[in-house]
C-alpha positions as CSV (number, residue, x, y, z in Angstrom):
1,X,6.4,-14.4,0.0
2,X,5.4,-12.1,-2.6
3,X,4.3,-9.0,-1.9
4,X,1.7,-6.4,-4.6
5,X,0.9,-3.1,-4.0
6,X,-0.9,-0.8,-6.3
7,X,-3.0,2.4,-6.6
8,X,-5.6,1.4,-8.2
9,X,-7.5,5.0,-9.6
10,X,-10.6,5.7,-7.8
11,X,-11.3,2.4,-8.1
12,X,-11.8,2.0,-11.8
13,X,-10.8,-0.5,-14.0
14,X,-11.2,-3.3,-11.5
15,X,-11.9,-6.1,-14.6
16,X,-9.0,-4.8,-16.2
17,X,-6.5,-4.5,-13.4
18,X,-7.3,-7.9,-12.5
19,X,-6.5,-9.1,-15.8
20,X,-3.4,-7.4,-15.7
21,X,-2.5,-9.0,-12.2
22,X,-2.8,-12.6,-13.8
23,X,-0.9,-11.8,-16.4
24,X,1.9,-11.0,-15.0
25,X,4.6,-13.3,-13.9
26,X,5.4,-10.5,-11.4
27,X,2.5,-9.9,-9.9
28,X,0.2,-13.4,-10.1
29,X,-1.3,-15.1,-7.1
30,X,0.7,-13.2,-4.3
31,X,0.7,-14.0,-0.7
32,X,-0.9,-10.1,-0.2
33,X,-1.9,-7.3,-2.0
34,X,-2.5,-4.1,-1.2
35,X,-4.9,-1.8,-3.0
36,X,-5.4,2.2,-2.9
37,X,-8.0,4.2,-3.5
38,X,-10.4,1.5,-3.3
39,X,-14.6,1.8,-2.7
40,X,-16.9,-1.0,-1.2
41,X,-17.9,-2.4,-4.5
42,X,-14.4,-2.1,-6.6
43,X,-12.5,-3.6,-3.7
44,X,-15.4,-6.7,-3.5
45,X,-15.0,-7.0,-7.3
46,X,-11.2,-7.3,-7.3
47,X,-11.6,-9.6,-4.4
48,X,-13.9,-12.2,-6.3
49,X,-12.2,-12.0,-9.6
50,X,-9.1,-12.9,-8.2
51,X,-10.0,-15.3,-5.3
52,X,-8.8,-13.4,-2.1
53,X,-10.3,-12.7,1.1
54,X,-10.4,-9.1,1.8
55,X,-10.0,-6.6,4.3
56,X,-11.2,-2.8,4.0
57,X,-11.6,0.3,5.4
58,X,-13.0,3.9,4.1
59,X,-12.4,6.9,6.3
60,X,-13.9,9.3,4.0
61,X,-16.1,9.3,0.6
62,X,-15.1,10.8,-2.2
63,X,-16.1,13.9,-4.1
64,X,-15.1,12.5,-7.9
65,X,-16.9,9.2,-7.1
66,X,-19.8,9.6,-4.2
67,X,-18.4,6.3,-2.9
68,X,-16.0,5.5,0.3
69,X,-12.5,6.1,-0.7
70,X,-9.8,3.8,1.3
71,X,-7.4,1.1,1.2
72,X,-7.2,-2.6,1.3
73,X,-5.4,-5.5,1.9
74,X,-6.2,-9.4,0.5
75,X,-4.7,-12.4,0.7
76,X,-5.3,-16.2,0.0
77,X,-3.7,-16.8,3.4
78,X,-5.9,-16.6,6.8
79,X,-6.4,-12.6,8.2
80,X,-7.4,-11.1,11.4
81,X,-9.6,-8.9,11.4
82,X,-8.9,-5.5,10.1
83,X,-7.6,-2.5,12.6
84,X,-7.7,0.8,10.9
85,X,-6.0,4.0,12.2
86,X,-7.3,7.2,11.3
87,X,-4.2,9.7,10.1
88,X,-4.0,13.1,11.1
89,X,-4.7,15.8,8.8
90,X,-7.2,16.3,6.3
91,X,-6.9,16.7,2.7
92,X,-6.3,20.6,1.7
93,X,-8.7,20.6,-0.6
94,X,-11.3,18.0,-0.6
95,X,-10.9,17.7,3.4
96,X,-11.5,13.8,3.3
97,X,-9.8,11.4,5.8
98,X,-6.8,8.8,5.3
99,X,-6.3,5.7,7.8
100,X,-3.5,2.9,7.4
101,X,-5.7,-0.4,7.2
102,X,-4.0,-3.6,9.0
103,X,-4.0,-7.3,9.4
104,X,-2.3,-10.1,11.0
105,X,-1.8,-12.5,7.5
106,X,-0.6,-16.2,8.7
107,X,1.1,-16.7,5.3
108,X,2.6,-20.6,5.9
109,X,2.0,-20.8,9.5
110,X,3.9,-17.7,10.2
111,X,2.3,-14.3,11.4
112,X,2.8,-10.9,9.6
113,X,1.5,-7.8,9.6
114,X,0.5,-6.0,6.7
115,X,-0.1,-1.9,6.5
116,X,-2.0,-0.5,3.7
117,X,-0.8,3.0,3.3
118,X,-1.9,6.1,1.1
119,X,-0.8,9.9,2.1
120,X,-2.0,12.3,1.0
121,X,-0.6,14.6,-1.7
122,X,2.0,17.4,-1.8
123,X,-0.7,19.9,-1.4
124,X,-0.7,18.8,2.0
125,X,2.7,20.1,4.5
126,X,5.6,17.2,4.5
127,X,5.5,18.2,8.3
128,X,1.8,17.0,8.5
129,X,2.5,13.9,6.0
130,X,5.2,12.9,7.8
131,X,3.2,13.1,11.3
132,X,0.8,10.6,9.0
133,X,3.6,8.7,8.6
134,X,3.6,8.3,12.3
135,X,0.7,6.7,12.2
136,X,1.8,4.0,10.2
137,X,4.3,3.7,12.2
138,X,2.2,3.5,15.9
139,X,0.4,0.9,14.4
140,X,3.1,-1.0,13.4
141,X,5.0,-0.8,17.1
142,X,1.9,-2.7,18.5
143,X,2.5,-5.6,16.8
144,X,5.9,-7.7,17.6
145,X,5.5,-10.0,14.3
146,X,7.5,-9.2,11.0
147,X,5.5,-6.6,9.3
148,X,5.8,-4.7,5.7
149,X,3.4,-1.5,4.7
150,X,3.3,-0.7,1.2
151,X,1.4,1.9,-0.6
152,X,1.4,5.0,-2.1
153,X,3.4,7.8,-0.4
154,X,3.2,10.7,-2.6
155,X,6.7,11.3,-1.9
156,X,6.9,13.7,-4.9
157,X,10.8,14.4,-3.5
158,X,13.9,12.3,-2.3
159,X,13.9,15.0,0.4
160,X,10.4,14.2,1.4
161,X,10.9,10.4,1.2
162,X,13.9,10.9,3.5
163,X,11.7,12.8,6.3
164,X,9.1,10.0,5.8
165,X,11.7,6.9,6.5
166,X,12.4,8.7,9.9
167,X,9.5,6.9,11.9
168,X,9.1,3.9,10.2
169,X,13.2,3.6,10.6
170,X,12.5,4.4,14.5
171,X,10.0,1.1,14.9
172,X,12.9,-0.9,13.0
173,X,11.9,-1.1,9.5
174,X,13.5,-0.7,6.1
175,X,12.7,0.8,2.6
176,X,13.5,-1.8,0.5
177,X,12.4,0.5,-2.5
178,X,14.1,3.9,-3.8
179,X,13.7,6.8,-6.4
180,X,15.0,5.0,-9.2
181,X,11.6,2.8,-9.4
182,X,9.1,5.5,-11.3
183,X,5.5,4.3,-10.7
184,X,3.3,7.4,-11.7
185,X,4.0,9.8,-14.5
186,X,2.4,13.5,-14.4
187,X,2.9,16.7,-16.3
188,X,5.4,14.4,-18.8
189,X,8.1,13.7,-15.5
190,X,7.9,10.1,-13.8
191,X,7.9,9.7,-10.1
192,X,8.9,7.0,-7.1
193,X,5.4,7.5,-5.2
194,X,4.6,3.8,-4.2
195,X,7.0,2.0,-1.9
196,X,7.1,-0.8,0.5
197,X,8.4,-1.0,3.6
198,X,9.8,-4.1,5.5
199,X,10.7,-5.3,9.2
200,X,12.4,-8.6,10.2
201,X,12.6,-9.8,6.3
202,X,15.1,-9.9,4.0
203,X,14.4,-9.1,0.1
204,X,14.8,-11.4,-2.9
205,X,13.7,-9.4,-5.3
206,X,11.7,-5.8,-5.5
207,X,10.4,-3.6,-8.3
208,X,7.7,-2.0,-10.6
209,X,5.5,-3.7,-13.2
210,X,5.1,-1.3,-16.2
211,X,3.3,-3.1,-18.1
212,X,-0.2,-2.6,-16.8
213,X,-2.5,0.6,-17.9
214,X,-5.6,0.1,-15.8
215,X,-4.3,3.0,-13.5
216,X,-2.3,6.4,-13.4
217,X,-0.2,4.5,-11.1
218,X,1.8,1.4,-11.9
219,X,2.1,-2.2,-9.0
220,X,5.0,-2.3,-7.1
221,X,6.2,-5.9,-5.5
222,X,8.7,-7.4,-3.9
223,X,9.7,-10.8,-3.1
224,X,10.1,-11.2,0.9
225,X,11.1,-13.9,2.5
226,X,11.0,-13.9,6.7
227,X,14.5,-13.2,8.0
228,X,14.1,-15.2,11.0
229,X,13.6,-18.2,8.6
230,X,16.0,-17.3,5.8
């Protein structure tokens, strides 16, 4: 099962990230993807030009773009519908909303859950990101089926990647990626911001595609494959 997650910029550069997508060996035609930062009409857009069903959900709009700002998750494979949970805490600055978006994928006949995830930035207390961590993590005890959230975490720090593995760890899951795989560069220093999250599979293969310039942040995947079954 393969696994894409990326941050896709406000939303921009749909066409091109897209593109990128299919030309990658990495990242073409996976079971799921999940998009950050995503509005009505980007995600729709992505969607078509790459043949998935969608699922979305917008908590907030956004001050740069006038537009709903949220996350995603699509698939080729059949979805439930989507359950979103709002997160605590509002952004320091621009005071929007963040929710974990959610689906049951039947990828092959089997069930998983998928989590959408984007915390918000260091500007915001690693006591209150790691309380929207706990979010993530509520939504995933309601579901017994092997799960994976992906997304970006802003963990800007191994110390605050740490303190946000201590709920998901407590529900049963495992970081399958780790500080080594840079996915967003700022101020001329790279950074391990997106990561992925798995419970009940094991893990072929995982890492970041650095190829593709469509966003400030680069796709992580992973290549899962249900434990139960391996």
């Amino acid at each position: 099962m393969r696994i894409v997650s990326w941050n896709i910029e406000l939303g921009r550069n749909v066409a091109q990230a897209a593109a990128e997508i299919e030309a990658s060996d990495r990242l073409r035609s996976p079971d799921v993807l999940l998009v950050q930062e995503m509005s009505p009409d980007s995600v729709e857009e992505l969607a078509g030009r790459l043949d998935l069903d969608v699922r979305f959900a917008a908590p907030a709009v956004h001050p740069a773009t006038g537009a709903p700002f949220g996350n995603a998750i699509l698939s080729s494979w059949p979805m439930s519908e989507l359950i979103e949970s709002v997160m605590p805490h509002t952004a320091a600055v621009m005071g929007q909303e963040r929710s974990v978006v959610s689906a049951v994928v039947t990828v092959d006949g089997v069930d998983v859950v998928a989590h959408s995830v984007h915390l918000e930035t260091v500007l915001l207390s690693t006591r209150r990101r790691v309380a929207q961590v706990g979010v993530v993590a509520e939504a995933a005890d309601r579901h017994l089926f092997p799960s994976f959230a992906g997304g970006d975490f802003n963990a800007a720090s191994s110390r605050s990647l740490r303190k946000f593995d201590e709920p998901l760890y407590s529900v049963g899951f495992d970081r399958v990626t780790d500080g080594s795989m840079k996915s967003f560069k700022r101020f001329g220093r790279d950074f391990a911001l997106d990561h992925l999250y798995v419970r009940d599979f094991s893990t072929r293969a995982v890492g970041v595609e650095s190829a593709p310039t469509a966003s400030d942040h680069q796709p992580i995947w992973a290549e899962l494959e249900v434990a139960l079954l391996a």
